[in-house]
C-alpha positions in Angstrom: -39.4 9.6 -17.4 -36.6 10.4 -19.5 -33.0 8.7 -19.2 -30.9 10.9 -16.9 -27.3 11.7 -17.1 -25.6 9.0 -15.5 -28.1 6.5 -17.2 -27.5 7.5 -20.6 -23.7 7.7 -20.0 -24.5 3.8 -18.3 -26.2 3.0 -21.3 -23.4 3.9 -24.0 -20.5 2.7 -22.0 -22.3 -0.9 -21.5 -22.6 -0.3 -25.5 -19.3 0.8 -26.1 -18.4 -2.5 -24.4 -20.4 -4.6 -26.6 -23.4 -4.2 -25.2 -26.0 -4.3 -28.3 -29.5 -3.5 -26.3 -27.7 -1.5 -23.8 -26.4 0.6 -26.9 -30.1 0.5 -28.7 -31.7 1.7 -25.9 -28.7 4.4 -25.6 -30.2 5.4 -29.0 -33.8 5.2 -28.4 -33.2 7.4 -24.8 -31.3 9.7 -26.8 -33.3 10.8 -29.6 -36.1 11.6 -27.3 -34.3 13.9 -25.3 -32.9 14.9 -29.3 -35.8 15.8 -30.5 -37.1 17.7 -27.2 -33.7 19.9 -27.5 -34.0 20.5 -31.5 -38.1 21.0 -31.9 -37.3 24.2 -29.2 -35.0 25.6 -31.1 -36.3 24.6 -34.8 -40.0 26.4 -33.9 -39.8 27.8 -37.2 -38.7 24.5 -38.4 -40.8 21.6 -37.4 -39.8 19.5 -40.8 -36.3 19.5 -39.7 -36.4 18.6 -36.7 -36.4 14.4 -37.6 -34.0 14.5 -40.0 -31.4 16.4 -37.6 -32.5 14.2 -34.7 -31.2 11.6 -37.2 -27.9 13.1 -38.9 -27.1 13.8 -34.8 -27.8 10.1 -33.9 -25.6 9.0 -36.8 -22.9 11.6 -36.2 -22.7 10.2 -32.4 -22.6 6.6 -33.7 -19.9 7.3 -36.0 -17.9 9.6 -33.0 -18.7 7.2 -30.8 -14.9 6.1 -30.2 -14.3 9.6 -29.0 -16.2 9.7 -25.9 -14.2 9.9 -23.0 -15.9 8.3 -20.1 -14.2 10.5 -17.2 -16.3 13.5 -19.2 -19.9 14.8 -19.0 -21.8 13.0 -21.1 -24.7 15.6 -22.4 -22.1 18.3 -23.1 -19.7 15.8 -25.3 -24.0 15.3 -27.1 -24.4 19.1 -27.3 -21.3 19.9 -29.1 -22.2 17.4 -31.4 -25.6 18.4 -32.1 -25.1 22.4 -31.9 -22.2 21.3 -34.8 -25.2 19.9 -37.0 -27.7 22.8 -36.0 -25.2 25.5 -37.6 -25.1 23.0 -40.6 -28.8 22.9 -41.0 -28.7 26.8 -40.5 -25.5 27.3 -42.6 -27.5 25.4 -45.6 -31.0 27.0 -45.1 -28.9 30.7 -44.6 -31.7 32.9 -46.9 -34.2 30.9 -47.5 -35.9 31.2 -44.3 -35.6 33.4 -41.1 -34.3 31.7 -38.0 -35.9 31.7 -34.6 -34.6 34.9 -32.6 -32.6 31.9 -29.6 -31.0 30.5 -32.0 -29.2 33.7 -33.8 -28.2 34.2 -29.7 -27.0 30.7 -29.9 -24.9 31.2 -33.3 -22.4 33.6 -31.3 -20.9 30.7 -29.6 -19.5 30.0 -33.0 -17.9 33.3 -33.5 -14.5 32.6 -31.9 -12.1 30.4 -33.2 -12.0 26.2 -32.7 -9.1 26.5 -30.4 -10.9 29.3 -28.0 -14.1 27.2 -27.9 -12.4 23.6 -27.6 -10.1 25.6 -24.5 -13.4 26.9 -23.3 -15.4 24.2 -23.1 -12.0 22.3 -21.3 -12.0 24.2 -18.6 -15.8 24.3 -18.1 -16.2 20.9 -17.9 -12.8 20.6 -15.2 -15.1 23.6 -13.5 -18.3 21.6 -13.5 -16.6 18.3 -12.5 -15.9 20.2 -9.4 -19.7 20.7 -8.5 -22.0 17.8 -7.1 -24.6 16.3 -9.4 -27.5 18.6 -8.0 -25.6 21.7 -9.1 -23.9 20.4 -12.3 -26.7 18.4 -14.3 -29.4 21.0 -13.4 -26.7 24.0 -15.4 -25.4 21.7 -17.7 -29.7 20.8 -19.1 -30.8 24.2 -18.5 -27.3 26.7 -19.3 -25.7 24.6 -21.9 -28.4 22.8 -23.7 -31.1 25.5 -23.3 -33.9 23.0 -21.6 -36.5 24.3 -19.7 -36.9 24.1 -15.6 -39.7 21.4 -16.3 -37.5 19.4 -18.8 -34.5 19.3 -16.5 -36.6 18.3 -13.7 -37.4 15.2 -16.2 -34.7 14.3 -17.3 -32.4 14.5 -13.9 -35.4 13.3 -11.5 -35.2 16.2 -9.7 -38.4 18.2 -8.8 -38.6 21.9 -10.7 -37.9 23.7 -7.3 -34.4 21.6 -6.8 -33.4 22.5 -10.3 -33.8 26.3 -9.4 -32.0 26.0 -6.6 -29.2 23.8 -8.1 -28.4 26.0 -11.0 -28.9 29.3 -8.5 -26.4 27.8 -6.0 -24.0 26.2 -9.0 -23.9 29.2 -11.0 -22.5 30.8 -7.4 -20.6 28.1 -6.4 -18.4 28.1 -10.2 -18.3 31.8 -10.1 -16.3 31.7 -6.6 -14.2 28.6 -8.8 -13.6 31.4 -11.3 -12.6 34.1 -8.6 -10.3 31.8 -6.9 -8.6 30.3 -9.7 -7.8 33.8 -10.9 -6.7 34.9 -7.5 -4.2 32.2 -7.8 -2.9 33.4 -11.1 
């Protein structure tokens, strides 16, 4: 069974703090769940999917000092490796045709650095609000694009508690949304 949130987050913090196998096994955990993410998005492009597994490993190993503990682990990750995505796509751009999801995923990218940095800011205060059975279950399946069956893996959660978690988060943070913006 695959690492879930708070052990991964475990794992690199016990690194951070010189824990060598803690941090290896950070790794190891981490490119699993790497190469699950990238090989569903990379359909078209199956040889790529090891070497961006890698440049994203190496990327959070050198970024490592930037983690902020009191943050969710797995979206700090996706940022990271959605970054080297578009730079895989950005350097294969007409030479080959992308998969349909991830020309979807590309508009993220469309509005400026300070947009998506204030964005993603303010969904992670939003998330932080929701209990683990509602955040992990949105944050695997909404932000990193897993399926029901790999969420259920990677949280520990059975497939029918992932449903309902993202169905009743999605409604809890949209009632966040309406009431922050009735405060305004």
């Amino acid at each position: 069974m695959g690492a879930s949130e708070q052990g991964l987050r475990d794992l690199l913090v016990a690194g951070l703090d010189g824990d060598a196998a803690a941090y290896r096994g950070f790794l190891k955990e981490l490119g699993a769940h790497l190469r699950g993410f990238l090989r569903s998005r990379l359909q078209r492009l199956p040889d790529e999917v090891e070497d961006l597994v890698q440049e994203v490993l190496l990327a959070v190993h050198n970024q490592r000092h930037t983690y902020d503990p009191g943050q969710p682990l797995t979206a700090w990750i996706h940022a990271i490796a959605r970054y080297k995505l578009v730079d895989l796509l950005r350097r294969r751009a007409g030479r080959e045709m992308l998969n349909d999801p991830l020309d979807d995923e590309l508009a993220v990218f469309a509005v400026s650095d300070t947009d998506a940095a204030d964005a993603r800011r303010d969904l992670g205060k939003l998330l932080e609000k929701l209990p683990d059975r509602q955040r992990l279950p949105i944050v695997h399946m909404r932000l990193e694009g897993l399926s029901v069956t790999e969420t259920a893996r990677v949280t520990g959660m059975s497939e029918a508690a992932v449903k309902v978690g993202v169905h009743r988060g999605l409604k809890a943070l949209a009632a966040l949304i309406r009431s922050d913006h009735e405060d305004r």
